[in-house]
N, C-alpha and C positions, 0 to 999 in steps of 0.2 A: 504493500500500500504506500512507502515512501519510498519507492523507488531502489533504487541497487546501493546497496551499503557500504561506507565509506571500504577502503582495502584497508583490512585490519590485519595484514599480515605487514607491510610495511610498516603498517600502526605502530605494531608490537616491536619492531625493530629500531625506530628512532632512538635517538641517543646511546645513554649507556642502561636501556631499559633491559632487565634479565629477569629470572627466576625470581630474586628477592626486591624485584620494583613492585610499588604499590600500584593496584587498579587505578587511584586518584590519580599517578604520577603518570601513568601512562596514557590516562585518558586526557590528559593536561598537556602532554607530550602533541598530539594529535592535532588540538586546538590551537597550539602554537605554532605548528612546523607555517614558515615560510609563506608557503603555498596560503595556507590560511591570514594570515596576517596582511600580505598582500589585495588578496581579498577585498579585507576589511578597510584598506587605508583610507582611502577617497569617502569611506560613509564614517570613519572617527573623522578625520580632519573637518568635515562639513557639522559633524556634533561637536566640534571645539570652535568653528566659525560660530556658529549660533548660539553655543554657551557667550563668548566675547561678544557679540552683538546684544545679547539680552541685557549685560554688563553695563553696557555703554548706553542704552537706553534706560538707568535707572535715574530717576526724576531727583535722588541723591546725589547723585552722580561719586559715587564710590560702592563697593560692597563689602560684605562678610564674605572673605572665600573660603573658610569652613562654613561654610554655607551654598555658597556658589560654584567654587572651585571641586568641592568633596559631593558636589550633586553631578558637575561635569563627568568628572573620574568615574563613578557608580554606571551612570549610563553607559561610559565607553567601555566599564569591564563588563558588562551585561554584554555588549555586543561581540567578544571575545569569547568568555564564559558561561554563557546567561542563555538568554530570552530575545529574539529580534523583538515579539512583540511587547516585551514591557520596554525596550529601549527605546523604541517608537510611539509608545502612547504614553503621555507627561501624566495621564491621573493614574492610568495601572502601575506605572512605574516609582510615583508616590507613595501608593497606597501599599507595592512591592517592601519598597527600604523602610517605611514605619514597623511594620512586621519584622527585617529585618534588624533596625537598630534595638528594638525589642530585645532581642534572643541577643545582643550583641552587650547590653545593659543590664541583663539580667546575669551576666558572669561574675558572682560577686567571691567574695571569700568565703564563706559562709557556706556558700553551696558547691566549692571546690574541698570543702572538707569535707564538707557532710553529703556529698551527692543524690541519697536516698530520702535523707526528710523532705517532708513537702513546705518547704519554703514558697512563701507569696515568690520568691523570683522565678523557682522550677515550676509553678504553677503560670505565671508570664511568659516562661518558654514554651512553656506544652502549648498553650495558645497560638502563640505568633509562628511556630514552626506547624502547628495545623492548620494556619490560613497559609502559609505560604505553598504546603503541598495542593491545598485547594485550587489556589489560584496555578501554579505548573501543572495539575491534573485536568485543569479546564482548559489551558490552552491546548493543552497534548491531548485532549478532547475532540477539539477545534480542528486539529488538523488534521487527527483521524477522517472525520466526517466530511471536512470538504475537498481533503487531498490534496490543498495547495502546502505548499514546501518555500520557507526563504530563499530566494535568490542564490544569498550565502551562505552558507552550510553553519549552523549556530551550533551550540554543545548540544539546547534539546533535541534536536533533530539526530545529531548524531548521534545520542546515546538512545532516540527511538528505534533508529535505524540498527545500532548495533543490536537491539536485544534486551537495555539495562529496562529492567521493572520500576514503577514508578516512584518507588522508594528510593532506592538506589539513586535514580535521577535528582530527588529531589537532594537528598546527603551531596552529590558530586557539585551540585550548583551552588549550593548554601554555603559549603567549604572553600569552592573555588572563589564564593566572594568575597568571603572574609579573608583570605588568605591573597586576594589582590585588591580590598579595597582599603581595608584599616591601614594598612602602612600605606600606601600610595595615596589616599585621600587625603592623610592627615600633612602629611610630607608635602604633596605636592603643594596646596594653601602655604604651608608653612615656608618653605624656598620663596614663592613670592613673599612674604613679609618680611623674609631676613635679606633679600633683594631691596625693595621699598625702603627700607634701610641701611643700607649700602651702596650708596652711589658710586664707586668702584666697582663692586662686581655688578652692579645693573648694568652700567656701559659697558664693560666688558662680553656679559652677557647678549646684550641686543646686537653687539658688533658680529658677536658670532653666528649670531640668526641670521642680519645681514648677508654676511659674507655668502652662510651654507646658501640663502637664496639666489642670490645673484650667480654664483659658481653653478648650478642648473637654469638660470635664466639667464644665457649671454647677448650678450649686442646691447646698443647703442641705447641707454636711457631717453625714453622722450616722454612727453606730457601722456600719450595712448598707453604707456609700460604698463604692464600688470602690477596691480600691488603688489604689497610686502606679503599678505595673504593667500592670495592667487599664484605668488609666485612659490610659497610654501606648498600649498597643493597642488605642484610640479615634482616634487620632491618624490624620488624612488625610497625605497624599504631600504636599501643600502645608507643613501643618507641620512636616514633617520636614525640608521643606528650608529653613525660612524661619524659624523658633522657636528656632533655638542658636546664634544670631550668637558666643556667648563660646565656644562649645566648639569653633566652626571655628577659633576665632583661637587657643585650647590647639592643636591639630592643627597648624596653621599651622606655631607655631613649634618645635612637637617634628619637623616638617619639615626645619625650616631647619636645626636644631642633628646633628639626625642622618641629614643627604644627601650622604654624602662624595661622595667620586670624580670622575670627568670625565663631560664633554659631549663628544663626538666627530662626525663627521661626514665621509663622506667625498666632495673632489668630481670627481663622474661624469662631469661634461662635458667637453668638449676644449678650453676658455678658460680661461685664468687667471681668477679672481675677487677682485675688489677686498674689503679684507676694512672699507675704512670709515677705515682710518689713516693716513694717508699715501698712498706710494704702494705697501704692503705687498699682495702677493697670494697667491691659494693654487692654487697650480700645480696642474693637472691631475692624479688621482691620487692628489694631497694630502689628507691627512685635518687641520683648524685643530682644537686641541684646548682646552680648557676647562675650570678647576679650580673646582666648583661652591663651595668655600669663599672663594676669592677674594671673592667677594659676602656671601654670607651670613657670614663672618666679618670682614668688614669695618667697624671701628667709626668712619668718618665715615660709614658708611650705618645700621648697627646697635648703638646705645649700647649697653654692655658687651653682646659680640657671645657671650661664652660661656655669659650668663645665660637662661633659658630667662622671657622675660616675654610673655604674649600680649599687654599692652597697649601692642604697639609697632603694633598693626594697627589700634587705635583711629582715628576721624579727625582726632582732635587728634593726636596723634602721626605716623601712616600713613608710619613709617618704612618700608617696603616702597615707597613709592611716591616715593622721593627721588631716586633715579635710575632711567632707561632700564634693564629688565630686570634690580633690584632685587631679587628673590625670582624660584628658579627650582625653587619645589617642585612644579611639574608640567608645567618646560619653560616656554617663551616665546617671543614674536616669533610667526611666519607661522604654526607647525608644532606647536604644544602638546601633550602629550601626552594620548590620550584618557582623561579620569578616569571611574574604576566609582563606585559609590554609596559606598561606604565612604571613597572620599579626596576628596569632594565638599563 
C-alpha cells in the first residue's frame, strides 16, 4: 500500500552499523544518509526563510529566540525525523511540541529515582505520550486510507514502509526529537545571543556567510543580484557542511557552556568492570556516573572556562583536544551520540 520499501539492506550497512548497533541508530542512520538530506534542503532553507520573515515582521521589532529560534529548529527536525504533516501545518505542529514539552518537563528527580510511584509528573507523561501516539496513529491512518505518500520520504513513512508497528514508531520519533531538539534548540537561540553580544565574532561570523554565498554565486554584483538569501538557497549539501568552520566553533562552545548534568550508564553484565584507575571497578548492576562540567569547566583544560570564546577550537589553541575526552558535546569514546543536521 506504500509503495516499495526503502533498500534496507544498504540501510543496515551504513556507517559502522553491526550486530551491536541499536534499531534507533540504524534507523537514524537511514534518515540521515546524504541522499536524504539532500532531499530535504531546499524545503529546511525555505522553513528558515519564513521562520526570519515572520521575525522581521514583529510589530516589536525584536524576538525571544527561545521562543522563535527553538520553534524554527523543532519544525526543521520534524522534517528530518518526524512528520511532513505536522511540519507543514502550524496548529498540528503546536499542539504536537505542547504534548511534547510535557513529557520533556515532566523529567524530574523524583521520578528518576522512584520511576514506579505514581507521581503527578508520571501521571503528565502517561498523558502527553498518549496524545502524541494518537495524533502519529491518525496521520498513519490518513495515509493508509488515501495512499498518498510525501514527496520526500519522512521517518513515518519509512518506518511504515519498513514494517515498524505503531509503537515502535511512535518511541523512534519521540527519541529522535528529543535527542535533536533539546540541545540544538536550546544552543542554537543561544549562539545568536552570545553573537548579539559580541561584535567580533558577529562580523566575523556574517563575513563568513558572505563569503560561502558569493563563492556559489559568481559574477558581476548588480542592482538584479540575488540576495544574500536566494543566494544561500544556491548552496549544495557540500557547503553547508564544509563553508562555516566559525559558526560550528560558536555552537561548539555555546555546547560546552550550557551541557549541565551527568553521563550515566548502566552495567548489564555479570563482571565487575575495570573502570581504568587503579584497581576501582563497577560492580554488576552499577551505574559509574559523570559530571559533564567536570571537563568543560575545567580551566587547566578550558582558559577562563565561564567565558563563552569559540576561539578555543582554533588549531592554534585546540583546547578541546588537551586531554583524553576533553569536550563531551555529543558524547565520546566507542559510543557517540548520533548527531541530526542541526548539531553537526
Amino acid at each position: 500500500m506504500f509503495g516499495e520499501a526503502p533498500n534496507i539492506q544498504e540501510h543496515e550497512k551504513i556507517g559502522v552499523q553491526d550486530e551491536h548497533s541499536s534499531p534507533f541508530n540504524r534507523r537514524v542512520a537511514w534518515l540521515l544518509k546524504s541522499e536524504q538530506l539532500q532531499a530535504k534542503l531546499s524545503t529546511m532553507i525555505s522553513d528558515v526563510q519564513d521562520g526570519i520573515e515572520a521575525i522581521s515582521k514583529s510589530p516589536q521589532g525584536r524576538t525571544n529566540p527561545f521562543e522563535s529560534i527553538y520553534r524554527l529548529v523543532f519544525r526543521m527536525t520534524l522534517r528530518m525525523v518526524g512528520i511532513e504533516e505536522l511540519a507543514e501545518d502550524t496548529e498540528l505542529r503546536e499542539r504536537f511540541m505542547h504534548y511534547f514539552e510535557m513529557i520533556d518537563e515532566s523529567a524530574t528527580p523524583a521520578l528518576v529515582m522512584f520511576p514506579r510511584f505514581p507521581w503527578p509528573a508520571l501521571i503528565k507523561r502517561y498523558y502527553a505520550g498518549t496524545r502524541l501516539y494518537m495524533m502519529i496513529e491518525d496521520i498513519g491512518k490518513k495515509r493508509r486510507q488515501s495512499g498518498k505518500n510525501p514527496k520526500d520520504v519522512d521517518a513515518l513513512q519509512y518506518l511504515l514502509e519498513r514494517g515498524d508497528g505503531m509503537q515502535e514508531i511512535v518511541f523512534f520519533i519521540t527519541g529522535a526529537l528529543f535527542a535533536g531538539q533539546l540541545n540544538s534548540g536550546i544552543n542554537a537561540a543561544m549562539v545568536l545571543c552570545y553573537l548579539a553580544s559580541s561584535p567580533g565574532w558577529l562580523a566575523r561570523v556574517r563575513t563568513e556567510v558572505q563569503k560561502a554565498a558569493s563563492k556559489y554565486s559568481p559574477g558581476k554584483k548588480t542592482k538584479d543580484s540575488p540576495s544574500l538569501l536566494e543566494q544561500l538557497d544556491a548552496l549544495p549539501l557540500e557547503a553547508w557542511e564544509a563553508e562555516f568552520p566559525l559558526i560550528q566553533m560558536c555552537l561548539r562552545d555555546s555546547i560546552r557552556l550550557n551541557l549541565p548534568g551527568t553521563f550515566f550508564r548502566k552495567n548489564t553484565s555479570s563482571e565487575p568492570i575495570p573502570t581504568g584507575h587503579g584497581d576501582e571497578m563497577i560492580p554488576p548492576g552499577s551505574f559509574p556516573v559523570y559530571h559533564v562540567t567536570d571537563v568543560h569547566m575545567d580551566p587547566e583544560v578550558y582558559s577562563e572556562p565561564e567565558k563563552w570564546d569559540p576561539s578555543r577550537y582554533t588549531a592554534e589553541r585546540a583546547e578541546d583536544k588537551k586531554t583524553t575526552h576533553a569536550y563531551l558535546g555529543w558524547g565520546s569514546g566507542r559510543h557517540p551520540c548520533s548527531k541530526l543536521p542541526m548539531t553537526s
